[in-house]
C-alpha positions as CSV (number, residue, x, y, z in Angstrom):
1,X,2.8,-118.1,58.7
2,X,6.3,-118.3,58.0
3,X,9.1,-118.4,60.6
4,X,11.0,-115.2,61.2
5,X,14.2,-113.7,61.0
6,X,16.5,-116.6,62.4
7,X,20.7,-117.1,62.6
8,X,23.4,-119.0,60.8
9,X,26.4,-118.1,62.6
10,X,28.7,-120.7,62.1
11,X,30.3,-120.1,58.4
12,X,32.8,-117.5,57.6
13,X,31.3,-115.9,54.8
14,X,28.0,-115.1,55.5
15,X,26.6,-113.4,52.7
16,X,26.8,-116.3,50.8
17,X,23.5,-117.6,53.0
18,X,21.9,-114.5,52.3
19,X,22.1,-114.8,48.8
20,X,20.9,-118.3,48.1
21,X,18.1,-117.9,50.7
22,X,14.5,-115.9,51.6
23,X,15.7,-113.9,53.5
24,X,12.1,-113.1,54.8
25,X,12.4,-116.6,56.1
26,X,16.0,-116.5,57.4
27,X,18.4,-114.3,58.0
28,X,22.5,-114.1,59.4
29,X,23.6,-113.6,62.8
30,X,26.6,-112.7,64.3
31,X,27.6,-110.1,66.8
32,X,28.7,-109.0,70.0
33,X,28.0,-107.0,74.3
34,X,27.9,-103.1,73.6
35,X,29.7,-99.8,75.4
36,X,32.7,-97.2,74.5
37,X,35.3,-98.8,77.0
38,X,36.2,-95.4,78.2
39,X,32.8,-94.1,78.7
40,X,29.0,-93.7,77.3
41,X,28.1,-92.6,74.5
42,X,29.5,-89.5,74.5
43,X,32.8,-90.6,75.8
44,X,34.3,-90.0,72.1
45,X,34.9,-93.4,72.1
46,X,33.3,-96.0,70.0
47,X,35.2,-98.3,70.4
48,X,34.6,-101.7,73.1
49,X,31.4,-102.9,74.3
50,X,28.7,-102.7,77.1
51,X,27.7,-105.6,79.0
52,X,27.0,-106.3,82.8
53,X,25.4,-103.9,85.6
54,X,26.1,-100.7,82.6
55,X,24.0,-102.7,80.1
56,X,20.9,-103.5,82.2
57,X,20.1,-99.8,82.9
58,X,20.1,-99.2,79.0
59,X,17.5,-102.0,78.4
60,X,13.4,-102.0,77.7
61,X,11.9,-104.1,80.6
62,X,10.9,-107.7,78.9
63,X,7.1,-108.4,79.1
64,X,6.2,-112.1,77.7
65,X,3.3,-112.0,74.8
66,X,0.9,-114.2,75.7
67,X,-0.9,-114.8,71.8
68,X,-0.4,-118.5,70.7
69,X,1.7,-120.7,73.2
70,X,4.2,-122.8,70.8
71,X,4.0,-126.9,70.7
72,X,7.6,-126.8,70.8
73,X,8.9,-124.4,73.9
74,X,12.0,-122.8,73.3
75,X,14.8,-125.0,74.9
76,X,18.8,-125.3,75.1
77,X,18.8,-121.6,72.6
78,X,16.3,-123.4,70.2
79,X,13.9,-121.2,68.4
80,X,9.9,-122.0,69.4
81,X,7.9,-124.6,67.3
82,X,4.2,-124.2,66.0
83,X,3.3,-127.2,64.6
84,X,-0.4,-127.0,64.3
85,X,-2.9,-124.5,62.4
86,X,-3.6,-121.6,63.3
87,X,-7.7,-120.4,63.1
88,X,-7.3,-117.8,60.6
89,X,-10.4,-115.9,61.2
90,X,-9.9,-116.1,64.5
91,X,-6.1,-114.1,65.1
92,X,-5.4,-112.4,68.0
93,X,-4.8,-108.6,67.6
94,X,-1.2,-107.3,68.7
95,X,-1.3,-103.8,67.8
96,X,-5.0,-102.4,69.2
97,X,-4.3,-98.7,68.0
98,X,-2.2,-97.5,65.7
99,X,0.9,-96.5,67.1
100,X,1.8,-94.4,63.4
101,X,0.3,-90.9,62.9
102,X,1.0,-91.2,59.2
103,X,4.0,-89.4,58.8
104,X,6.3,-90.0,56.2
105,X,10.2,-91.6,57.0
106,X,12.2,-93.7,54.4
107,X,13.9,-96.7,54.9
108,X,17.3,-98.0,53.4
109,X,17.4,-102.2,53.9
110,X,18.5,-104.8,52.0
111,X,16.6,-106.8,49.3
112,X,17.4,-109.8,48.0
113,X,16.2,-110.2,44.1
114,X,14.0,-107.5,42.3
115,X,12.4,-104.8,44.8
116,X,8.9,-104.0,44.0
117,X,7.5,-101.1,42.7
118,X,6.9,-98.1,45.2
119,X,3.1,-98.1,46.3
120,X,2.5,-101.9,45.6
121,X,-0.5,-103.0,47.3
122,X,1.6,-105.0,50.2
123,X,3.3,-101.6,50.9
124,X,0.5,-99.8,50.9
125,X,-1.7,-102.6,53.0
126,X,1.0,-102.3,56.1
127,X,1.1,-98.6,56.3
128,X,-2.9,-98.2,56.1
129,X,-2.8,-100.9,59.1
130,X,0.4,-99.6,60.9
131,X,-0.8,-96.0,60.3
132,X,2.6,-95.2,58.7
133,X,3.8,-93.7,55.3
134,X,7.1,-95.7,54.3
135,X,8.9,-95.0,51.5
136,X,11.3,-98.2,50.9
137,X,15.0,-97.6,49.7
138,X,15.9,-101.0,49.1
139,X,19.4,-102.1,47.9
140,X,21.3,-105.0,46.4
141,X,21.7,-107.0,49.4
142,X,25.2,-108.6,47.8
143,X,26.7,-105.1,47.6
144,X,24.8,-103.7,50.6
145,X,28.1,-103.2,52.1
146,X,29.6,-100.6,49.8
147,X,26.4,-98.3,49.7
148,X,26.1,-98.7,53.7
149,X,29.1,-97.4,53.3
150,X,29.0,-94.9,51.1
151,X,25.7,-93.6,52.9
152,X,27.2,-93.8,56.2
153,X,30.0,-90.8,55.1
154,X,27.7,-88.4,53.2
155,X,25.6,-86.3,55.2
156,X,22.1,-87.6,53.7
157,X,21.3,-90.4,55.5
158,X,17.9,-92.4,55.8
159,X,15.7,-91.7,58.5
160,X,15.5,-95.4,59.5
161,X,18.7,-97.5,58.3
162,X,19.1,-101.7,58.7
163,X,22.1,-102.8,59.6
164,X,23.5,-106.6,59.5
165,X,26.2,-107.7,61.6
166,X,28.1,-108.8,58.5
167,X,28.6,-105.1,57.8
168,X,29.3,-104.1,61.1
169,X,33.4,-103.8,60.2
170,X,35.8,-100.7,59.9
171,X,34.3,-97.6,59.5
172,X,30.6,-98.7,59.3
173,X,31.1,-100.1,62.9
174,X,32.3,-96.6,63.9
175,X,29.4,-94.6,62.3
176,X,27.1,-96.5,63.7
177,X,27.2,-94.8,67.0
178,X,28.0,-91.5,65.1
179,X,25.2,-91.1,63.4
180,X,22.5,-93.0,64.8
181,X,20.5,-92.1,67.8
182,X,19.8,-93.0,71.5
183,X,16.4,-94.9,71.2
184,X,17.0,-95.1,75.2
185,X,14.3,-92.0,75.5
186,X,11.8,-93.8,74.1
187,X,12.3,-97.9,74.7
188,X,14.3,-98.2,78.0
189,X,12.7,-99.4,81.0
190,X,9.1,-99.3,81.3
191,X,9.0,-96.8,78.3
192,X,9.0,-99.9,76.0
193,X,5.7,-100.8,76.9
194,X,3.9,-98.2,74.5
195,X,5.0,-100.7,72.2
196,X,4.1,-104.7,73.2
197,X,5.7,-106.7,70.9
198,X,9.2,-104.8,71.4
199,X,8.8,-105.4,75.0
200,X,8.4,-108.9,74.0
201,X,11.8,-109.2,72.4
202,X,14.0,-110.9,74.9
203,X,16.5,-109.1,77.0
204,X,19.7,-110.8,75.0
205,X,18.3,-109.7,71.5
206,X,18.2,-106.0,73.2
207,X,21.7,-106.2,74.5
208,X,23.0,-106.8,71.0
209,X,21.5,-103.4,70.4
210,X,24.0,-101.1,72.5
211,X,26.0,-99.3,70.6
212,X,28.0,-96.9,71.9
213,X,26.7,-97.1,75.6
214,X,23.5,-96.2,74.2
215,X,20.7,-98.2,73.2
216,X,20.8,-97.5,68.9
217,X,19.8,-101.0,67.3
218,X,16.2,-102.5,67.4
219,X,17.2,-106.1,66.5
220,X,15.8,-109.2,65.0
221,X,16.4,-111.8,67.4
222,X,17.8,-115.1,66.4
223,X,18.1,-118.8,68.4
224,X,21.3,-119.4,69.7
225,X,20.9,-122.9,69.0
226,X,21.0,-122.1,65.8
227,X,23.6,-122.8,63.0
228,X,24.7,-124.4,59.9
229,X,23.0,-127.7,59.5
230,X,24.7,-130.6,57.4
231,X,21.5,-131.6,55.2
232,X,21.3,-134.9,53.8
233,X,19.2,-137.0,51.2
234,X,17.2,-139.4,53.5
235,X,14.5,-140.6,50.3
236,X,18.6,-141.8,49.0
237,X,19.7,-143.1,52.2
238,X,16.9,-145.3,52.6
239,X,16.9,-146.2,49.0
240,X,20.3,-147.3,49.3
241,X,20.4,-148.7,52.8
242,X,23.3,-145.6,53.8
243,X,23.8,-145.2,57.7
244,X,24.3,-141.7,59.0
245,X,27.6,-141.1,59.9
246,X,28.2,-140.7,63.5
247,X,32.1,-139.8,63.3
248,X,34.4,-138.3,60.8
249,X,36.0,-141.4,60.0
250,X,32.6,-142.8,59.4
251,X,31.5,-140.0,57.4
252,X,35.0,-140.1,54.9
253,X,34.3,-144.1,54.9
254,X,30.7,-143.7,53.6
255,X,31.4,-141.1,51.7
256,X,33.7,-143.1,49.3
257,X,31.4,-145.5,49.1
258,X,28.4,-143.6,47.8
259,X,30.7,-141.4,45.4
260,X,30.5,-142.6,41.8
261,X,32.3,-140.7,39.1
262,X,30.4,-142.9,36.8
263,X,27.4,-141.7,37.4
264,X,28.0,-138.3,38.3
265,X,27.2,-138.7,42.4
266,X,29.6,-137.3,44.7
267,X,29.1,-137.8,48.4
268,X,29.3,-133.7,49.5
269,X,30.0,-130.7,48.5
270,X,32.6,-128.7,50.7
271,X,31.8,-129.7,54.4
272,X,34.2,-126.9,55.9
273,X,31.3,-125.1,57.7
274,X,30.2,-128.6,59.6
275,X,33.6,-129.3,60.3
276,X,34.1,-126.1,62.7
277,X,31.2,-127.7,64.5
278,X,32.6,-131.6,64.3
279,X,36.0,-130.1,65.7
280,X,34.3,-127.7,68.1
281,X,36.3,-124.2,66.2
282,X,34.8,-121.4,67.8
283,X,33.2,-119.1,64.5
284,X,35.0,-115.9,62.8
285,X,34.6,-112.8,64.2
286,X,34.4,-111.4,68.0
287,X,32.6,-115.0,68.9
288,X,36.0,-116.4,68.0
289,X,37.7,-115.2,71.4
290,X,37.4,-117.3,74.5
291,X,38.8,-118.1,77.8
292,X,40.1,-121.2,78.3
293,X,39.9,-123.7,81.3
294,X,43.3,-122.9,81.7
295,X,42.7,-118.9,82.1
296,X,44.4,-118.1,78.5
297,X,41.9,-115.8,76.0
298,X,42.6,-117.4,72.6
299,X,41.4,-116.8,69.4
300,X,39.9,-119.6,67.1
301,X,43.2,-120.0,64.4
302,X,44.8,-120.7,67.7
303,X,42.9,-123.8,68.6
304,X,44.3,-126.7,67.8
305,X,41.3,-127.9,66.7
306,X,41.4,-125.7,64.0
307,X,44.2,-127.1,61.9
308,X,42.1,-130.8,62.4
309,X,38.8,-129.3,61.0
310,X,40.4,-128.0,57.7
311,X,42.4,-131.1,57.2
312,X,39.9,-133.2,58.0
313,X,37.9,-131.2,55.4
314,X,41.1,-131.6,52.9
315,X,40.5,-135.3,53.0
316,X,37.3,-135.0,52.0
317,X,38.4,-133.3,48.7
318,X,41.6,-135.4,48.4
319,X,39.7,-138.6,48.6
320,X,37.2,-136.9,45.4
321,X,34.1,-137.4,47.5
322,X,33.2,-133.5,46.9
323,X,31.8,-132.2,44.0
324,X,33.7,-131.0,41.2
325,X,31.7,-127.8,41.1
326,X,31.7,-127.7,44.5
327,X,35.7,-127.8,44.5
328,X,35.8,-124.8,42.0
329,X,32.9,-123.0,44.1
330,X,30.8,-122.6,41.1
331,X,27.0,-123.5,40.8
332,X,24.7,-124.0,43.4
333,X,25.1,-126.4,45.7
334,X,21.7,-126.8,47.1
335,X,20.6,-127.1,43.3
336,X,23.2,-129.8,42.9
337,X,21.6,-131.5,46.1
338,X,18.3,-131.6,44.8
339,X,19.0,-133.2,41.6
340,X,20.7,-135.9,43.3
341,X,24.5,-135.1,42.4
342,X,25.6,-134.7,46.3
343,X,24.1,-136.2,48.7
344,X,25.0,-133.6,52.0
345,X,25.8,-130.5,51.6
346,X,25.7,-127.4,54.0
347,X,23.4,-124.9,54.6
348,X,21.6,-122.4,56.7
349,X,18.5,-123.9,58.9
350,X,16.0,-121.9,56.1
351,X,16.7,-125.0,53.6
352,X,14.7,-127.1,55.5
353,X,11.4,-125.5,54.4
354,X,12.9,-124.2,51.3
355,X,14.0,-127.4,50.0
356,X,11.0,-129.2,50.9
357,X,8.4,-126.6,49.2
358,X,10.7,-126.2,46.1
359,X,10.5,-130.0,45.3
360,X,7.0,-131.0,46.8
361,X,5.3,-131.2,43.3
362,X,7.6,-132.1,41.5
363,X,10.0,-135.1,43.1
364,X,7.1,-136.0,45.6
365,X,9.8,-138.8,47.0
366,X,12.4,-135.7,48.2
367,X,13.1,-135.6,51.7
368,X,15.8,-133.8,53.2
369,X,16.5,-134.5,56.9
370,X,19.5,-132.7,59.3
371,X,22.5,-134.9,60.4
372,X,23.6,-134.3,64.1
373,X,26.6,-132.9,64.3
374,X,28.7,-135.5,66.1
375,X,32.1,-134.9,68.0
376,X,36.2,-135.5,66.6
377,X,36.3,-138.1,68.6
378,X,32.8,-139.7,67.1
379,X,31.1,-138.6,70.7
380,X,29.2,-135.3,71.4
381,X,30.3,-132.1,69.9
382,X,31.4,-128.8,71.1
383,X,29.9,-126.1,69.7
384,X,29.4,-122.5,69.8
385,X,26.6,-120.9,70.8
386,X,25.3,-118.2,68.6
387,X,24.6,-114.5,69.1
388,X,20.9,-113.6,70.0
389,X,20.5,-111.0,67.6
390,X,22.8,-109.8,64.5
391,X,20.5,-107.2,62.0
392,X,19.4,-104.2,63.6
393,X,17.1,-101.1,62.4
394,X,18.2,-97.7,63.4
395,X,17.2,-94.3,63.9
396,X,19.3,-91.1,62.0
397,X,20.4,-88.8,64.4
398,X,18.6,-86.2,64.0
399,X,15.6,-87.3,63.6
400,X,12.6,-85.5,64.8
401,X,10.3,-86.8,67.6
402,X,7.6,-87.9,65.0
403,X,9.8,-89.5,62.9
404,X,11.3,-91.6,65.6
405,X,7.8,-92.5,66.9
406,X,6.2,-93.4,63.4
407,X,9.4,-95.3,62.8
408,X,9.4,-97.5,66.1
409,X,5.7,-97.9,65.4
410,X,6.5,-99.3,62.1
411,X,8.9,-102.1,64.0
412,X,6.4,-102.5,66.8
413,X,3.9,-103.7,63.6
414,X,6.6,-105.8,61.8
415,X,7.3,-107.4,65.6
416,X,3.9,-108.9,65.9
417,X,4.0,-112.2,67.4
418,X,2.9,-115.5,65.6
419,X,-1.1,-116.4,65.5
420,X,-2.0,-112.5,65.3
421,X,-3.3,-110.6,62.2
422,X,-0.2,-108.1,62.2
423,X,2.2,-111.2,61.5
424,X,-0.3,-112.7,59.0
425,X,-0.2,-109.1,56.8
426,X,3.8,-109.1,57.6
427,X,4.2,-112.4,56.0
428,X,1.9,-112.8,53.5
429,X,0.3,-109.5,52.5
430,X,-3.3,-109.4,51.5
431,X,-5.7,-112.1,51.7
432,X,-6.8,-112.6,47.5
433,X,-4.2,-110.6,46.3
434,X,-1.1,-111.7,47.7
435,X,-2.8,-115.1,48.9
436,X,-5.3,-117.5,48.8
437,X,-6.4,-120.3,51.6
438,X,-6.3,-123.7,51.0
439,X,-7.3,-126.1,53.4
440,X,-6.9,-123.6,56.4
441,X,-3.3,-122.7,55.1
442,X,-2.1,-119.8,53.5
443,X,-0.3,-119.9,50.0
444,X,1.3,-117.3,48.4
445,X,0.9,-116.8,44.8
446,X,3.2,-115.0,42.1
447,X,2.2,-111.6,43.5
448,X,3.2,-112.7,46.7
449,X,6.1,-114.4,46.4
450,X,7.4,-111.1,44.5
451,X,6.2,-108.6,46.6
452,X,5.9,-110.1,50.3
453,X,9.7,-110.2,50.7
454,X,12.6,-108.6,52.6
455,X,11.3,-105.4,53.4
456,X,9.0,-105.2,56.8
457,X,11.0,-108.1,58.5
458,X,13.8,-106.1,58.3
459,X,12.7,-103.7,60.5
460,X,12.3,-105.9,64.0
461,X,10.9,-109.3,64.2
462,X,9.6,-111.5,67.7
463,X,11.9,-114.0,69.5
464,X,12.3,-117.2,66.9
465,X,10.4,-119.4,66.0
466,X,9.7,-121.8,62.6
467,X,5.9,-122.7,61.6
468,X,5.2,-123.9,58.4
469,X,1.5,-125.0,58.5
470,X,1.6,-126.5,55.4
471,X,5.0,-128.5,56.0
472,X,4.3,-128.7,60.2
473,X,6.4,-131.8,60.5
474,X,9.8,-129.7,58.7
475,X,8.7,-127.0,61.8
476,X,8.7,-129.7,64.1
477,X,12.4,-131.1,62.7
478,X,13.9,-128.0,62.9
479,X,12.7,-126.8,66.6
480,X,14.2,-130.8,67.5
481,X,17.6,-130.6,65.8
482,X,17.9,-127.0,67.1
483,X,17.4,-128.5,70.5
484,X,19.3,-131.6,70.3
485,X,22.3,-129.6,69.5
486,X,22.2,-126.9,71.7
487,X,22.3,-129.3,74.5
488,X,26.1,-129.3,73.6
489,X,26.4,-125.4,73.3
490,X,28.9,-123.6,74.9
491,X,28.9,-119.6,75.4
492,X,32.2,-117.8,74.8
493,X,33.1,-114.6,76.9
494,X,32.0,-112.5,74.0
495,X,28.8,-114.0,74.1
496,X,25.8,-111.3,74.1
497,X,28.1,-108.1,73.0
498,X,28.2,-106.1,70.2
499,X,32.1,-105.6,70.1
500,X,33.1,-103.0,67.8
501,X,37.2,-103.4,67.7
502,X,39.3,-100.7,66.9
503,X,39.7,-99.7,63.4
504,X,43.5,-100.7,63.2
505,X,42.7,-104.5,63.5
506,X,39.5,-104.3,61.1
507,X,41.4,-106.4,58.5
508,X,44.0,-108.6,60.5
509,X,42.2,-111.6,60.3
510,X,40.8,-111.0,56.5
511,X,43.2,-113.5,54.9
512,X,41.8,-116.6,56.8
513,X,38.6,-117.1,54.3
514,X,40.7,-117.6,51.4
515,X,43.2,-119.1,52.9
516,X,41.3,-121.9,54.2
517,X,39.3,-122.5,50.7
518,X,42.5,-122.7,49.2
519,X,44.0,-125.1,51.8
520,X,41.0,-127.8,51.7
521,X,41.4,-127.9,48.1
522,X,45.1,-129.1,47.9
523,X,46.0,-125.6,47.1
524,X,48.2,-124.0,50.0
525,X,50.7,-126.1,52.5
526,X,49.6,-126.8,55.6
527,X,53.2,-124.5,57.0
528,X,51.3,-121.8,55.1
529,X,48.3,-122.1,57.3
530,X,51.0,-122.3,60.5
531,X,53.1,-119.5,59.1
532,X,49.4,-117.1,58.4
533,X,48.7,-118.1,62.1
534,X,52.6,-116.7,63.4
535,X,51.9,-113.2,61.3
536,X,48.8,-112.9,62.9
537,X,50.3,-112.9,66.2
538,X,53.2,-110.5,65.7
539,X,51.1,-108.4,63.4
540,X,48.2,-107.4,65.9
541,X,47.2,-110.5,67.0
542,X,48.5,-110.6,70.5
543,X,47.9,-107.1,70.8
544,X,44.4,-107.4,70.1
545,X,44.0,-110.2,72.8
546,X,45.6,-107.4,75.3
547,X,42.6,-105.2,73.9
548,X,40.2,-107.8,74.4
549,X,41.2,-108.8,77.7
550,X,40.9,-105.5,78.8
551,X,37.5,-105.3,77.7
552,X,36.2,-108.2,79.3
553,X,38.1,-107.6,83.2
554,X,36.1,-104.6,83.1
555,X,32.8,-105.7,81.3
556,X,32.9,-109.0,82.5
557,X,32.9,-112.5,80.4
558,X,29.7,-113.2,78.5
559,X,29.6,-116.3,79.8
């Protein structure tokens, strides 16, 4: 079984993870506490959040699965680890009845690559077992944005909608509690427990739900321990006799050492994403606003860690250790790594497994491994810790009672825990169709591969966890990193809400993403980077730290 719906929270752009990745295997997070600051949800407001005492009333009561105890418990916001086989003929059962009376509801989600046709046999396997009738309206995932959009303003929306945190910006943030409804009804408190494995989402995941002051988003629930790891080439470390950095001096030193123009080997690609974490910058985006020691909310450009990361990064580029394609962000960089032409390179925890299956027949010696992220100062780090949740599924307003039950029957199904027979249809589809077994594991064939994707994980998915039993140990490495770094994890006072900040600031911190690609690369002055910071101040900046701590005296910190 593969591992489900998991977060990468720690670059700014990212889409970019989403494209290069399954994202049946691994998804973005990013998000924020939930209320209208003036009021519930039919204050009028939608702007602000909902967090503390007003939060917990909203949420479904959490009841533990008990179907296959992990190896590897979840620890310091790590996802769980199953690192042995599971008995496939003997899976538990998750779902005893179906909770779908077969009537019809579309969906609007995004895929990744080419959908499948409409009544393939994986689509039509989960609704005969689900007892639901789907009809799938997938679209391009790296536009998803623009037809959210578009959707959001007609007046013909999908009776079921997904929603990444990505997305969640201007007016899409806004419509969201406009036209989607209170699942509160039918999931808050002990009403959850018609449907198991949404009770067995944790508590956090829910939180990140509340839109509006009203519970709207069912959400996939991602470790908080988990970001952006810097992979490297340990079969070419060891074959070279390479150390792993544990500094950034260390790593700038190796780095021109391994680099030869020559023969077409450059140390990295662009290591700004592991640099936040090195420097300890707080992420883009509502996460990037914290309370000091000293009492002061800051945002992340103001840290003065900030300007370190990105010219630490700048040195990397100005010493010609990065790739050239890699400088002109074109290419792929995790193609690049496995043919040997970078040696690290950054990426979303999902390349573990990816990598490792995409090279196992045919560079047997391939290994990629996760470096630890160590601290500026060549100690431990500080990092961030993610948000527990940051795609959501959601109900139209509107919709009639059967439609809502068949359609939070449907993410009951696709919640199935690991080691039961709903999460073995979920992620691999039909036993000699979709599959075969080989040596107690399941392999996907061509069917599979192009059918078994994005679609029923993106409705609601349990608490996270990697197993990969035909690559255990890479489950076991993950799990291990995960909790290795979240022992230096630090939760900001946004942590656990889903902020939605008022429409007038949508775009005042837009021009940071370019501005620090162009900066790393020897493009932009270092007083530009200063002189961006000062605008953003006097342009909304300071008013929007007014507005945020406003929002946390009277929701209280998240941390």
């Amino acid at each position: 079984m593969t591992p489900n719906a998991d977060s990468a929270s720690f670059g700014t752009s990212r889409r970019s993870f989403l494209a290069s990745t399954a994202v049946a295997t691994a998804a973005v997070a990013g998000g924020m506490p939930l209320l209208a600051a003036c009021g519930g949800s039919d204050s009028g407001s939608r702007e602000g959040a909902t967090s503390g005492k007003d939060a917990r009333k909203l949420l479904p009561t959490y009841v533990a699965g008990t179907v296959a105890q992990p190896d590897l418990p979840s620890k310091n916001g790590s996802a769980a680890g199953y690192t042995g086989k599971v008995d496939l003929a003997a899976l538990a059962t998750s779902v005893p009845e179906k909770l779908g009376t077969g009537a019809p509801f579309k969906v609007m989600a995004p895929f990744w690559g080419s959908p499948p046709k409409p009544g393939n046999p994986y689509y039509k396997a989960l609704d005969a077992a689900a007892g639901t009738k789907v009809t799938w309206q997938n679209q391009d995932g790296n536009t998803y944005g623009e037809k959210l959009g578009a959707v959001l303003a007609s007046s013909s929306i999908p009776d079921m909608v997904v929603v990444p945190s990505w997305e969640l910006v201007g007016k899409i943030a806004n419509a969201v509690t406009a036209k989607f409804t209170d699942l509160g009804p039918y999931l808050a408190g002990d009403k959850v427990k018609k449907y198991p494995n949404l009770a067995a989402i944790p508590s956090d995941a829910w939180r990140m739900g509340i839109f509006g002051g009203a519970l709207r988003g069912i959400p996939m629930p991602a470790a908080t321990a988990s970001f952006i790891v810097p992979f490297y080439r340990k079969d070419i470390f060891d074959k070279k006799g390479y150390s792993v950095p544990k500094s950034p001096e260390e790593f700038l030193s190796w780095a021109k050492e391994a680099t030869s123009t020559k023969a077409k080997v450059y140390a990295c690609g662009d290591m700004n994403w592991t640099a936040w974490g090195i420097f300890g910058v707080r992420p883009s985006g509502t996460l990037g606003w914290d309370i000091g020691d000293d009492g002061k909310l800051t945002y992340r450009v103001e840290q003065p860690e900030y300007l370190e990361a990105l010219e630490w990064t700048r040195k990397l580029f100005d010493a010609g250790v990065v790739h050239p394609d890699d400088k002109a962000r074109s290419g792929d960089a995790g193609n690049r790594f496995t043919a040997g032409q970078i040696l690290v390179f950054n990426n979303d925890m999902s390349s573990w497994y990816g990598k490792t299956t995409e090279q196992a027949a045919s560079n047997p010696d391939f290994e990629i491994e996760g470096m630890d992220i160590f601290g500026a100062d060549g100690g431990n780090p500080k990092l961030t810790a993610a948000q527990p949740a940051g795609i959501w599924s959601l109900i139209r307003k509107g919709a009639s009672k059967t439609t809502i039950e068949n359609a939070l029957a449907a993410a009951d199904f696709a919640a199935a825990p690991y080691g039961t027979k709903e999460r073995m249809l979920v992620d691999y589809g039909v036993e000699g169709t979709h599959y075969t077994v080989k040596d107690g594991v399941p392999v996907k064939n061509d069917l599979g591969n192009s059918q078994v994707v994005n679609a029923w994980v993106m409705l609601a998915a349990p608490a996270a966890y990697y197993a990969h039993p035909d690559f255990p140990d890479v489950a076991r490495k993950q799990v291990e990193w995960q909790q290795r770094m979240g022992a230096f994890m630090k939760k900001t006072s946004t942590y656990g809400m889903n902020i939605v900040e008022p429409t007038r600031y949508a775009n005042l911190s837009s021009q940071f993403e370019q501005l620090e690609i162009d900066y790393v690369r020897g493009n932009r002055k270092l007083s530009e980077v200063q002189a961006a910071i000062s605008t953003w101040r006097s342009s909304g900046g300071d008013k929007l730290r007014d507005w945020y701590k406003e929002l946390i005296d009277k929701n209280g910190s998240g941390n």
